[in-house]
N, C-alpha and C positions, 0 to 999 in steps of 0.2 A: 495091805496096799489098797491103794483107793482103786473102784472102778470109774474108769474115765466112759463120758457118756458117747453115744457115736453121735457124727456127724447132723443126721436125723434131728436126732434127740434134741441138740443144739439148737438147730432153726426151728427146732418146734416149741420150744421154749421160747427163744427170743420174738416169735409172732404170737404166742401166749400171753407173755410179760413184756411189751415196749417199754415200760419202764424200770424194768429191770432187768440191763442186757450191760452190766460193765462184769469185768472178770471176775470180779470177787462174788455178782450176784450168782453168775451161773455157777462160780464153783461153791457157793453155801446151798444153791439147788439139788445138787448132782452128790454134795459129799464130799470133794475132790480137794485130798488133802495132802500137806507135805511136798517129796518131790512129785510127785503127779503134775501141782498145778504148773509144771515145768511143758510138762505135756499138753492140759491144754491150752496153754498160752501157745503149743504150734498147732494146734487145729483151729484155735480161731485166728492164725495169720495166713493158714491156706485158704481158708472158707473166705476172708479178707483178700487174699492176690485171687480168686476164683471168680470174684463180684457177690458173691453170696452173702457177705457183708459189707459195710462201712464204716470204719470205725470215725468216729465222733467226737467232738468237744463243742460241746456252745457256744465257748468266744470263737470256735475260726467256721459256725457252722449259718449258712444263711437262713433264716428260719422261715421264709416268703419262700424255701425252695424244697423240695423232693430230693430224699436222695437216690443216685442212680439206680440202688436197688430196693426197691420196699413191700412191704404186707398191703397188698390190698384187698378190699372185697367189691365183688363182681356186685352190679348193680345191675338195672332191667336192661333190656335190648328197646334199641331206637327204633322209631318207626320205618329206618332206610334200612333196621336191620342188625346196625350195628354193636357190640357189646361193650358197655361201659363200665366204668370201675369208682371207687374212690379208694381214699387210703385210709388206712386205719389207724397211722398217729400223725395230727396235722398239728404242729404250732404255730403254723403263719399269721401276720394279723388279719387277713382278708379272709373271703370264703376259701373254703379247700377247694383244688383245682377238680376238675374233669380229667379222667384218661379214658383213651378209647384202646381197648384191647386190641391188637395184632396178631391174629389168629396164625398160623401157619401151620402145613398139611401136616397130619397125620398126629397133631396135639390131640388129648382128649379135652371132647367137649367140657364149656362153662357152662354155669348155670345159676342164675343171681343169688346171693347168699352165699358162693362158697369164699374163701379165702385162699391167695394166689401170694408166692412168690414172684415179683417179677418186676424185668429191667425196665426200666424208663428212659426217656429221650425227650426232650423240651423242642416245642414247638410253636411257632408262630403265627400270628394272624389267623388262628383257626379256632371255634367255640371249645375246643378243649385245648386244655395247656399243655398235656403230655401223652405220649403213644406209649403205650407199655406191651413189652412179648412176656408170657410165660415164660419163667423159670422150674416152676415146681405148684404144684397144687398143695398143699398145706394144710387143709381141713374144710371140713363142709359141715355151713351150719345146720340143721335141721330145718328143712322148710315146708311151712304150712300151708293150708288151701284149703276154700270153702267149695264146696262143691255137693251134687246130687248124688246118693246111693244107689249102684245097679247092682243087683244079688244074681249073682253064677254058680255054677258048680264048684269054680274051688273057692270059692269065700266074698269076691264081689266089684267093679271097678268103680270108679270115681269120677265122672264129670264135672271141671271145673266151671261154676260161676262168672270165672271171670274173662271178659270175651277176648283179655290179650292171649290167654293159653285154650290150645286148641286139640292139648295129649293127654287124655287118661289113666290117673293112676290104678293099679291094680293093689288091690287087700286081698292078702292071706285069710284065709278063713278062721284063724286064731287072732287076726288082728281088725274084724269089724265089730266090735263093740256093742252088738249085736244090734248093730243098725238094718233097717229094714227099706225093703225095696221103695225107690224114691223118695227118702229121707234126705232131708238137708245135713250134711254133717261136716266138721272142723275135722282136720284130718295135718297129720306131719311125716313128712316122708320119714321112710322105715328101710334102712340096707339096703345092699345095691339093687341096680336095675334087673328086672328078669330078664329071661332068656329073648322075650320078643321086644325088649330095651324101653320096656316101659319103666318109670321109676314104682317102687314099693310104696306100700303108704299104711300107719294104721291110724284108726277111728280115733277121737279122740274126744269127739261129743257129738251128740244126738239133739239137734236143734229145729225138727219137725218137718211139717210137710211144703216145701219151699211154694208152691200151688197155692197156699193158704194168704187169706186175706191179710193186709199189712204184713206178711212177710218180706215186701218189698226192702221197706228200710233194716231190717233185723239182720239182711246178708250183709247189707253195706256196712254197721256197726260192727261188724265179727270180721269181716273180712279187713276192715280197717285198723282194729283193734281201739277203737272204742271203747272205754269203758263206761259199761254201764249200770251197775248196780254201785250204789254207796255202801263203803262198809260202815259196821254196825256203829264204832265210835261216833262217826261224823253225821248218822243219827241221831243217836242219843245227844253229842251236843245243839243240833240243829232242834231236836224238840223240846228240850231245855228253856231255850231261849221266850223272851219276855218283850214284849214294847217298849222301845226308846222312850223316855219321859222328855220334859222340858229343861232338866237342871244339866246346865254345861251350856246350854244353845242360845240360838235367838230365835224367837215363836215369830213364825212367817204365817200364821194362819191365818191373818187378816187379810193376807195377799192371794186373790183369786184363779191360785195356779189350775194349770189343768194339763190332762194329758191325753194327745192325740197317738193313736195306733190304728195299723189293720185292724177291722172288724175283729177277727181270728185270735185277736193278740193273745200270747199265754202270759203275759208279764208287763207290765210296767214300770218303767225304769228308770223317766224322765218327765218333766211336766212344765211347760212355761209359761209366762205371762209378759206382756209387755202394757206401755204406754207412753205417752207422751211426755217427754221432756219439758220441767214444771223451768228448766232455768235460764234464763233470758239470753245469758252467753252462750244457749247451744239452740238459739229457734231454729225447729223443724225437725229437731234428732228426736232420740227415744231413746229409754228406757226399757233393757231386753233383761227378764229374768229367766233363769233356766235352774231345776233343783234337780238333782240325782241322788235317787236313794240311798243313805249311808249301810251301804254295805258293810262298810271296814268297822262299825260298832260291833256289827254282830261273826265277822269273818276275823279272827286274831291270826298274827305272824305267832305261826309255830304250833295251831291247834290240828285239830285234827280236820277240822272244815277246811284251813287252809292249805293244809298238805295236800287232801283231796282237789282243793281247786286248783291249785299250781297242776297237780298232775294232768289235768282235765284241759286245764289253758281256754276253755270258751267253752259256750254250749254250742251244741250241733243241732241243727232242725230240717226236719223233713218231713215231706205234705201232712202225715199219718200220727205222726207224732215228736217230742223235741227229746233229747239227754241233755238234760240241765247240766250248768256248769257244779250249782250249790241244789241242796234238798227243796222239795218243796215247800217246805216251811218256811223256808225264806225268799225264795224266786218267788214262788207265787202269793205269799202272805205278808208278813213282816218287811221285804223290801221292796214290795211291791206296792205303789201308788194309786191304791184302792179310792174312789169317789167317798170322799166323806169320812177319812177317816184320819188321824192322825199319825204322820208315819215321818221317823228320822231321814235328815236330807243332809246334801252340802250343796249349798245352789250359790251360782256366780249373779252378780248386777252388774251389768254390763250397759255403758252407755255410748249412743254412738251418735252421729252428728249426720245431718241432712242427708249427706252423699253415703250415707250408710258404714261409714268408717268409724272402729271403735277408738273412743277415745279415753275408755275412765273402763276399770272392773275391778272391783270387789267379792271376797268372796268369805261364805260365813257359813256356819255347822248349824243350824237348824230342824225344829220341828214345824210340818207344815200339813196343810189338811187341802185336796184336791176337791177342786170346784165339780167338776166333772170330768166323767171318762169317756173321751170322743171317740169316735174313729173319722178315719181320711172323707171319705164320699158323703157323712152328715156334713162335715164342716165347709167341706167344697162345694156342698150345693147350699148352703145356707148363703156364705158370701155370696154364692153366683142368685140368691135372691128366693129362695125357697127352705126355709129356716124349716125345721121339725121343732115337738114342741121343747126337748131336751134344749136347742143351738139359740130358741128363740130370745131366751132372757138374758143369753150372752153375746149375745150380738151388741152392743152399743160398747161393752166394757171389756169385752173380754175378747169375741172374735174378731171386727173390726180393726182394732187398736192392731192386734198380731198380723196380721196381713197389711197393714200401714207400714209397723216395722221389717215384713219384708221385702215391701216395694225398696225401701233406702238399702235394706244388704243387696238387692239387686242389683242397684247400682253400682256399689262396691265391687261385685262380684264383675260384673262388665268391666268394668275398669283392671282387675284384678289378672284375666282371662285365664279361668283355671282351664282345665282339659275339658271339653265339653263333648263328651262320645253320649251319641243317643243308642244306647243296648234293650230293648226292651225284654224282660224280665219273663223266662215262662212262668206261669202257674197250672199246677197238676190240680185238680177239683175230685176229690174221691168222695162214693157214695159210705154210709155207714161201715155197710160190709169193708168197705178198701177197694170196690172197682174203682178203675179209672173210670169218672164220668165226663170227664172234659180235660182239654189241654189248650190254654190258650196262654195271651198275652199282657199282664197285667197294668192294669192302669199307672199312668202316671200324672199326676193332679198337681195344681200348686198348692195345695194343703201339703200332698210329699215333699215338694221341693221347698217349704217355709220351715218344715222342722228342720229338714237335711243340713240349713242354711244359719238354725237357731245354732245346733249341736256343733255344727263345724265354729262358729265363730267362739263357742264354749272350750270346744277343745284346744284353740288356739290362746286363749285365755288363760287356760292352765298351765301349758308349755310355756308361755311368757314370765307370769308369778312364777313358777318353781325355777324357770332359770334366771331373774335375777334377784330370787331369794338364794339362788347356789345348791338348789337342793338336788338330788340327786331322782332320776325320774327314769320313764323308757317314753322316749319319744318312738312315732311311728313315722317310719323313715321310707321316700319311697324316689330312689335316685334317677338320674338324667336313663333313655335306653341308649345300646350300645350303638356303636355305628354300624356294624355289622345289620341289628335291626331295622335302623334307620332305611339302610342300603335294600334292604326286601321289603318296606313299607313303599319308598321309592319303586320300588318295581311295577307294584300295587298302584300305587298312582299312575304310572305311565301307562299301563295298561286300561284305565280309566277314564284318558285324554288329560289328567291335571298332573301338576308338578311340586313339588316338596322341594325347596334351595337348598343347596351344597353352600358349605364355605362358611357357615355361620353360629353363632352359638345356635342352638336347638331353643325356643321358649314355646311352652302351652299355646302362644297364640298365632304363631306357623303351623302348627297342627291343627288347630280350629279353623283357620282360613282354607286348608286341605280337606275338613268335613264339611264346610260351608258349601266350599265346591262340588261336592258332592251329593249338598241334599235334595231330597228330590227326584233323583236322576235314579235310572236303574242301577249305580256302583254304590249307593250311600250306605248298605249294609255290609259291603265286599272292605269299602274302606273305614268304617268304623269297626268293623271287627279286624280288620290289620293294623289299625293304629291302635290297638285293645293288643297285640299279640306282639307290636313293638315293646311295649313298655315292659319295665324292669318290675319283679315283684315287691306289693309293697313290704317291712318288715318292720319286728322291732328291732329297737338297739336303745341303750342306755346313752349313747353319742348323737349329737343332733347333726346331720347330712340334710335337712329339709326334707318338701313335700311337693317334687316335680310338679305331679295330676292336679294337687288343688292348688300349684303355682305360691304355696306358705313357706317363710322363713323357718316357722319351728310347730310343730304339730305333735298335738300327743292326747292320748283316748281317755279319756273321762267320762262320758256321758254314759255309758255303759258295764258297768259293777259286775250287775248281775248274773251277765252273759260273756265278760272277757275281765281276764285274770290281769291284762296290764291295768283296766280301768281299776284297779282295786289296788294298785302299787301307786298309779298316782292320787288316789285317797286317800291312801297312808302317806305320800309325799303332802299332799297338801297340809294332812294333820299335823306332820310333824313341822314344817315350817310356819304355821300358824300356831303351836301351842296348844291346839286344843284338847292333847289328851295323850295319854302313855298307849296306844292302842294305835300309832302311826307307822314309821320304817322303824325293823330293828335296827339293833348297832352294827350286825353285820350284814345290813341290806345295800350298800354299795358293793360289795366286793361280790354277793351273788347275782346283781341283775348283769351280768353279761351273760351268762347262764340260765337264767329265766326268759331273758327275751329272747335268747337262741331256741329253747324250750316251747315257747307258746310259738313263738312264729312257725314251727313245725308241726303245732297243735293245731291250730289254724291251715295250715295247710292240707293237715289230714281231713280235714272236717269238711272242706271243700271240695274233697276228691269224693268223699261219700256221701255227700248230697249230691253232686254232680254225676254219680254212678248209679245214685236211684231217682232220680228225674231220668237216665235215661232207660232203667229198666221200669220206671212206672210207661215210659215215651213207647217204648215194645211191644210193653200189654197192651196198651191202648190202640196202637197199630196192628195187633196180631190176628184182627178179624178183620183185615182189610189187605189181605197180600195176594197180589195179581192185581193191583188197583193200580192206574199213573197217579203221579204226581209232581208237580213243577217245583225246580227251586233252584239255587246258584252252588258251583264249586266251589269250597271252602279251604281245599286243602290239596294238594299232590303230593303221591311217594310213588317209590320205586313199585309196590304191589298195587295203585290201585289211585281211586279219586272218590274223596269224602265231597258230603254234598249236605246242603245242610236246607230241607225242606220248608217251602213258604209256609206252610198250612197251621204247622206245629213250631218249628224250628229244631227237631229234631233233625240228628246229623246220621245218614248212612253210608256207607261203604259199597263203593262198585269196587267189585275186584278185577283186578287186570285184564284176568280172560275175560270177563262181561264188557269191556269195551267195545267190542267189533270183532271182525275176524281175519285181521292183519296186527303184526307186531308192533308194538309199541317201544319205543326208547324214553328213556326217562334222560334229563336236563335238571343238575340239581340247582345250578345258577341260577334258572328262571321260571325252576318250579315249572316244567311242562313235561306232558307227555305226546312225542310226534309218532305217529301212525309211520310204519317204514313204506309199507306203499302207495297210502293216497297222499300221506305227507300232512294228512290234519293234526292240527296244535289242541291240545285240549289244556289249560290254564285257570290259573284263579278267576274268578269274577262271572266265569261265563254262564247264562242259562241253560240249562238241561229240562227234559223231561224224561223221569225215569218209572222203571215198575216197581214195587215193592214186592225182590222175590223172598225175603225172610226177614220175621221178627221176634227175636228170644226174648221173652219177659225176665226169664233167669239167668242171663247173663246181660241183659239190653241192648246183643247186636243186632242190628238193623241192616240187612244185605241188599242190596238194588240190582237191576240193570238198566243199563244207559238204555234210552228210546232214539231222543234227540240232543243236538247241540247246538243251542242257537236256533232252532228250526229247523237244522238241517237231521233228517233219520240216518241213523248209524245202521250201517249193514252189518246183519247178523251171519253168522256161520262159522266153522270153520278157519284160526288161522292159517296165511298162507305161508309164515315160516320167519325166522329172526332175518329178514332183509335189513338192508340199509336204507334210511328216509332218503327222499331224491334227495342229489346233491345241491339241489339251486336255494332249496329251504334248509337244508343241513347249512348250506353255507352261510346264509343269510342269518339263521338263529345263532350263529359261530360268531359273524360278526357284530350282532347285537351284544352278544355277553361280551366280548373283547369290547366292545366301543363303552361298557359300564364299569369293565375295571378301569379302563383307562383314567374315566370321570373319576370313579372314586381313589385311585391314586393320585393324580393331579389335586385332589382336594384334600389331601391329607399332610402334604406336601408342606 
């Protein structure tokens, strides 16, 4: 007789295998034969009346919906605190919803990464779609963390790196790896908690002395999971490889391309040329060339270079050093648009007419040889009339003419009104060794803004041919923000003294009439960074939704091969709709890019968190000989623990924690994002100046901890709180009635 599995066994199966949870799968699992499977056809009708299942059909099941009961895994905790989930089998066509966990007393603690049985409930109007309570805990995946080595007597604990976690794992002394005192080390938790409820952990690699020079970026690559070594295939074909000849192309090396970069640059990837339009029907236009390195000759669908760069989805760059997307053989050599050398391209001809509007492009697989290799600040001071001797003999032909051509995109671009946020750009300056030697602001030139301007109207170029040649592509998609954000941009402005309309379509150029108003004025950074935190992020997708920020019907990446894995799909798109070669989209490259561009656009986003996490721990080091210093700058942020603050000097962003406010109780306000003082009744809010001290800065995690000085001018009293009062009620009232008077608005206008 067959053994029937328990209960258990069941759900642990079915959140094992989502896709194989009908009766016959579990009972070919379990064994369950003959009359048995009589039996468990009644344990999964009780598990079924309990909620613990659902039973299912795809025609009567809505696929945009969640069922009441489901697998999910616990995701990070919100900055108010909160614990988030997703699910772990989404068919809908949209993104997978948000659920915010529902904790209730005496559950054991979650913890991101584990996996949870539990009920759902659909909800509206709120950044997440559904509340979910625990059912059952289910399994827990193993989770990792970079952190520093502390050696004790029984074997050693764990300080993490990362300044969201602030608890210590403890290592058995048979499970440190024989890592040694203040080592950087990779580490995955190991059985349950100990007796003082710390989690377990063993060593897992030995990655050196986190103190040491450029180890800045090496925590953020590990902690990211970054990869960064090439395997040996994807060398071996990368050093292989040979220079593109002439036969298949068209030889553009008559044509005086050149390519403009940061001084710094590791790669070159693009190079353009313009001139004057020779034809009488377009007086005053131009003629704009752009060539990008053919990648996709030397990157084939299906080798090993390409597995590696699909996997990779873009390179990542940080102050100290880059992880290429492809080997250096090719990023830096072969696809790379060396001065004077002859190197495979697919470059557009693009023609546009007086008012900077294209009217004509073409585009052709070529061999071309670059004039020169500029950078930003020669070319920019050459125009502005101090040529070096490199800029000198290009000037009449080569610089001139490109800067003609971008006076006309100018005016396109006015006309156009894309999003115009002024964000200025930190740059970290490290000496040989990897000290922080500066942290400033980087330039921005019209030499930046003439390429920015070349490449965009290229990639738009691309997107057009491949869609009404039909072909199949990933545009870069970057849709309308929600209302919801709209509604706390709004806020942000009234606090400003300016205003953002209700009641209307949303276009790029009510948002720039909202920075306009702003510039200048002490809120221009408060409101360019909130209409930066409205918006929706950008993504791929193989479906064209447009391109909000640059205000484009259809947008898609081209100009960049080297360093991102979509530009090397629309290379092969454009190959394969031109003909020019069996080395374009496979046969089955439609049915995978909804999958690849789900893929890079998470690749991309990782890469962003990891640059963005060692700009702030290079920001730490650099501040970490300067704590008991003041320093001025504006509130950036409000949560329930505390007011981020994001420093004039560097634009580095610190943390005042709650107690360091003053020494009366604070109430947090999530509608209007403030924190009011319960007994003098002070408001502290986005926008406002402060001046704070800098009482901590971690190079190895990059938190930056403050205390409040002043606000506004006004100095915050220290000592002592005097206890969870209530804010007076005339101010209580009054902020009561501001947030009521802004639902109201935003109901009435929804209406």
């Amino acid at each position: 007789m067959s053994t029937l599995p328990t209960r258990d066994e069941i759900l642990q199966w079915i959140s094992d295998n989502p896709t194989l949870t009908s009766k016959r799968d579990i009972a070919r699992a379990f064994g369950v034969k003959g009359a048995a499977r009589i039996d468990l056809k009644r344990i999964l009708r009780e598990l079924e009346a309990e909620g613990h299942l659902e039973k299912r059909r795809k025609s009567y099941r809505d696929p945009d919906r969640l069922p009441p009961v489901s697998v999910l895994q616990v995701g990070e905790v919100t900055p108010d605190g909160d614990l988030t989930a997703r699910p772990m089998e989404w068919q809908g066509e949209g993104p997978e919803p948000l659920i915010l966990l529902i904790p209730r007393a005496g559950e054991p603690a979650l913890a991101p990464g584990d996996r949870i049985l539990a009920r759902l409930s659909e909800v509206k109007n709120e950044p997440h779609a559904y509340e979910g309570r625990l059912i059952r805990r289910i399994g827990i995946n193993p989770r990792k963390l970079l952190g520093v080595f502390r050696k004790t007597s029984e074997g050693g604990r764990i300080q993490p790196v990362d300044k969201g976690q602030d608890r210590e794992w403890r290592v058995d002394e048979k499970s440190t790896g024989g890592a040694k005192d203040g080592e950087l080390v990779e580490a995955e938790q190991f059985g349950p908690k100990d007796r003082m409820g710390l989690p377990r952990a063993r060593v897992l690699q030995r990655l050196g002395d986190p103190s040491a020079p450029r180890a800045v970026s090496l925590i953020a690559i590990h902690q990211h999971g970054i990869p960064d070594d090439f395997p040996d295939a994807a060398i071996t074909e990368a050093d292989a490889m040979k220079p593109a000849g002439l036969k298949g192309r068209t030889d553009l090396r008559h044509l005086p391309l050149v390519t403009i970069d940061p001084s710094d640059a590791r790669d070159h990837d693009d190079a353009c040329f313009a001139h004057a339009d020779d034809d009488p029907n377009n007086e005053g236009g131009h003629v704009i060339w752009v060539a990008i390195a053919d990648v996709a000759h030397y990157v084939t669908p299906g080798s090993a270079l390409d597995r590696e760069a699909r996997k990779r989805g873009n390179s990542s760059y940080f102050p100290d050093r880059v992880v290429p997307m492809l080997p250096d053989r090719l990023s830096g050599d072969l696809c790379s648009l060396h001065e004077g050398v002859p190197r495979a391209c697919i470059a557009v001809r693009m023609v546009v007419n007086e008012q900077g509007e294209k009217i004509g492009q073409d585009f052709v697989r070529g061999l071309m040889r670059s004039a020169a290799s500029l950078n930003y600040r020669e070319v920019q001071a050459a125009m502005d009339g101090a040529p070096n001797e490199k800029c000198a003999p290009l000037m009449d032909e080569v610089i001139a003419p490109l800067y003609a051509a971008y006076e006309a995109l100018k005016r396109a671009r006015r006309y156009r009104q894309p999003l115009d946020l002024e964000l200025p750009e930190r740059k970290v300056e490290l000496s040989e060794e990897g000290k922080v030697l500066s942290v400033s602001f980087a330039e921005r030139l019209d030499a930046h803004k003439l390429i920015e301007e070349f490449m965009v109207l290229a990639n738009v170029a691309a997107a057009e041919v491949l869609t009404a040649k039909k072909s199949p592509l990933l545009f870069r998609v970057h849709e309308e923000p929600t209302e919801e954000k709209l509604d706390t941009l709004r806020d942000a402005a009234e606090v400003a003294g300016l205003t953002l309309a209700r009641g209307q379509v949303l276009k790029t150029h009510h948002l720039n009439a909202l920075l306009r108003g702003a510039a200048g004025t002490e809120h221009a950074e408060q409101i360019n960074m909130s209409t930066l935190r409205a918006m929706t992020q950008a993504y791929y997708a193989p479906s064209n939704f447009g391109h909000f920020g640059l205000a484009l019907r259809a947008y898609a990446h081209f100009t960049s091969p080297i360093r991102r894995y979509a530009d090397l799909v629309v290379h092969r798109a454009l190959i394969s709709a031109h003909g020019w070669g069996d080395d374009g989209l496979p046969p089955d490259a439609e049915d995978r890019l909804e999958a690849t561009a789900e893929h890079i656009s998470e690749t991309e986003r990782r890469s962003m968190m990891a640059e963005r996490d060692t700009n702030d721990r290079y920001l730490a080091a650099f501040l970490s000989e300067r704590v008991g210093e003041e320093f001025t700058g504006r509130i950036s942020g409000v949560a329930r623990f505390g007011v981020f603050v994001r420093l004039d000097e560097t634009g580095a962003d610190g943390l005042i924690p709650i107690r360091n406010l003053g020494r009366e109780y604070f109430h947090f306000d999530a509608e209007s994002a403030t924190l009011m003082g319960a007994d003098s009744g002070r408001v502290i809010g986005l926008g406002q100046r402060v001046t704070v001290r800098l009482a901590e800065a971690a190079p190895v995690t990059g938190g930056i901890a403050l205390d409040l000085v002043s606000v506004e001018g006004k100095a915050v009293a220290r000592g002592p709180s005097k206890g969870r009062g209530k804010p007076p009620k005339r101010k209580l009232g009054a902020a009561k009635k501001k947030a009521a008077k802004a639902r109201k608005k935003v109901k009435r206008s929804r209406k």
